[in-house]
Phi, psi and omega in degrees: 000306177282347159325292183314292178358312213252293206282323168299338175281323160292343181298284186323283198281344144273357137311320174262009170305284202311297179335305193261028184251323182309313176309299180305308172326313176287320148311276231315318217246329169312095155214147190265141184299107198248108172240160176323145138284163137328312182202156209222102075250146164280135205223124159281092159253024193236151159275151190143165174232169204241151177226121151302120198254014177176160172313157215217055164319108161277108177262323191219151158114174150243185194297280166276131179234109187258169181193028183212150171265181180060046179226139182225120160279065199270141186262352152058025153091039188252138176239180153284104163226164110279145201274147176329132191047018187267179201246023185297148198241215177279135169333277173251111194273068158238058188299133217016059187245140190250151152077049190227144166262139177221132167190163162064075161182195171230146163236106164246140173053031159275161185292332195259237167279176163286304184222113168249108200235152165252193189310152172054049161235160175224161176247113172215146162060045174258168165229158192194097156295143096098358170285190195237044157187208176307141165288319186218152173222167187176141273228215177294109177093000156350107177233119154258132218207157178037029198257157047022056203227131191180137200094022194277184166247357157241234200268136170305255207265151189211115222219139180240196210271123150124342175302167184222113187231115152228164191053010144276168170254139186230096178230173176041088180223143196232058140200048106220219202267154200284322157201131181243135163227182232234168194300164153090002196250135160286149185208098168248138126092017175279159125249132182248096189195154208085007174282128177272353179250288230168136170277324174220132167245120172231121177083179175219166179267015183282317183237156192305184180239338177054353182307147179226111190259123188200110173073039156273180144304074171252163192143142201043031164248154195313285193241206198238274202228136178216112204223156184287191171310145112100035145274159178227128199218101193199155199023062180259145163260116195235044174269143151100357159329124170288344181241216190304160175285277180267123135258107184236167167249163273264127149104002187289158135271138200227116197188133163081009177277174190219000000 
């Protein structure tokens, strides 16, 4: 009798192993499908996630329009472009949609921005190009990672306080900083450089910045690094600058740049 026990009992729990592995699976695998529209904009009003199946041509508009937070946008190595003399507006639009994902593709030659997200969204393994406002902007808490953004007409990356940009590159970007963020941000492992304003900016000297700028590029940009108050800003290369290398403000620690 307790042989059988100890073996029905072994039945019960895997069974109910197998019950709670099947669910995830099937998240895993949901995902709705984004093809050219008729007309554009394609618009997310559901949380849940999206897979682009094929390039994405803008003539008027933006591309993606979100308008729920708690959406992952995978672009499945696909691009975004707008077309040559048309009138497109931004690649990807959520502008105060929170907790939305972008990643593994391309955004090019839009008119507006590349990418606009609100707080606690991320960007990874993307390239964002030749657009006509920021390549990517994005609220509070923000993490950008692998990225490519370069050659926009304001700032490659535009960050607000608390954010995370590392391992990209932000260059040629030609009417501001290569990446700007906001108190409270990390900047690792970037190269910035070709910037017509600055390759990195953090913070200001109104409120600290608490910021930690640490082992990027900057370089052959008007300026390198300007970074706010009560920051640490170490092992960076800020040569070929036209102005200054480094600028940090009162309480910073500042070591090891070249």
């Amino acid at each position: 009798m307790r042989k059988f026990i100890r073996a029905h009992t072994r039945t019960i729990v895997a069974g109910i192993s197998l019950l709670s592995i099947l669910p995830i699976a099937a998240i895993a695998v949901a995902q709705t499908a984004l093809k050219q529209p008729k007309k554009f904009p394609i618009a997310i009003s559901k949380p849940g996630s999206y897979q682009l199946t094929e390039n994405l041509e803008v003539k008027s508009g933006d591309a993606i329009r979100v308008s729920s937070s708690n959406v992952s946008i995978d672009l499945d190595g696909f691009t975004i472009s707008g077309s040559a003399g048309g009138s497109s507006q931004d690649g990807i639009n959520a502008i105060g949609m929170s907790f939305v994902r972008v990643f593994n593709g391309s955004v090019t030659n839009m008119g507006g921005s590349g990418i606009a997200l609100g707080a606690s969204s991320s960007v990874e393994s993307v390239r964002v190009s030749g657009n006509g406002a920021n390549g990517i902007s994005c609220g509070n808490n923000c993490s950008v990672a692998d990225s490519n953004v370069s050659s926009n007409a304001l700032s490659g990356i535009s960050a607000a306080g608390n954010s995370s940009i590392r391992d990209s590159i932000a260059n040629g970007n030609t009417n501001g900083f290569g990446i700007a963020v906001g108190p409270g941000s990390s900047v690792t492992g970037n190269t910035a450089t070709g910037n017509a304003i600055g390759g990195i900016s953090a913070g200001n000297h109104v409120v600290p910045c608490n910021c930690r700028i640490v082992g990027n590029v900057a370089s052959g940009n008007s300026i390198g690094i300007f970074v706010g108050d009560s920051a640490v800003i170490s092992g960076n290369m800020t040569g070929g600058n036209q102005g200054f290398g480094i600028c940090g403000g009162k309480s910073s620690t500042i070591q090891g740049n070249t």
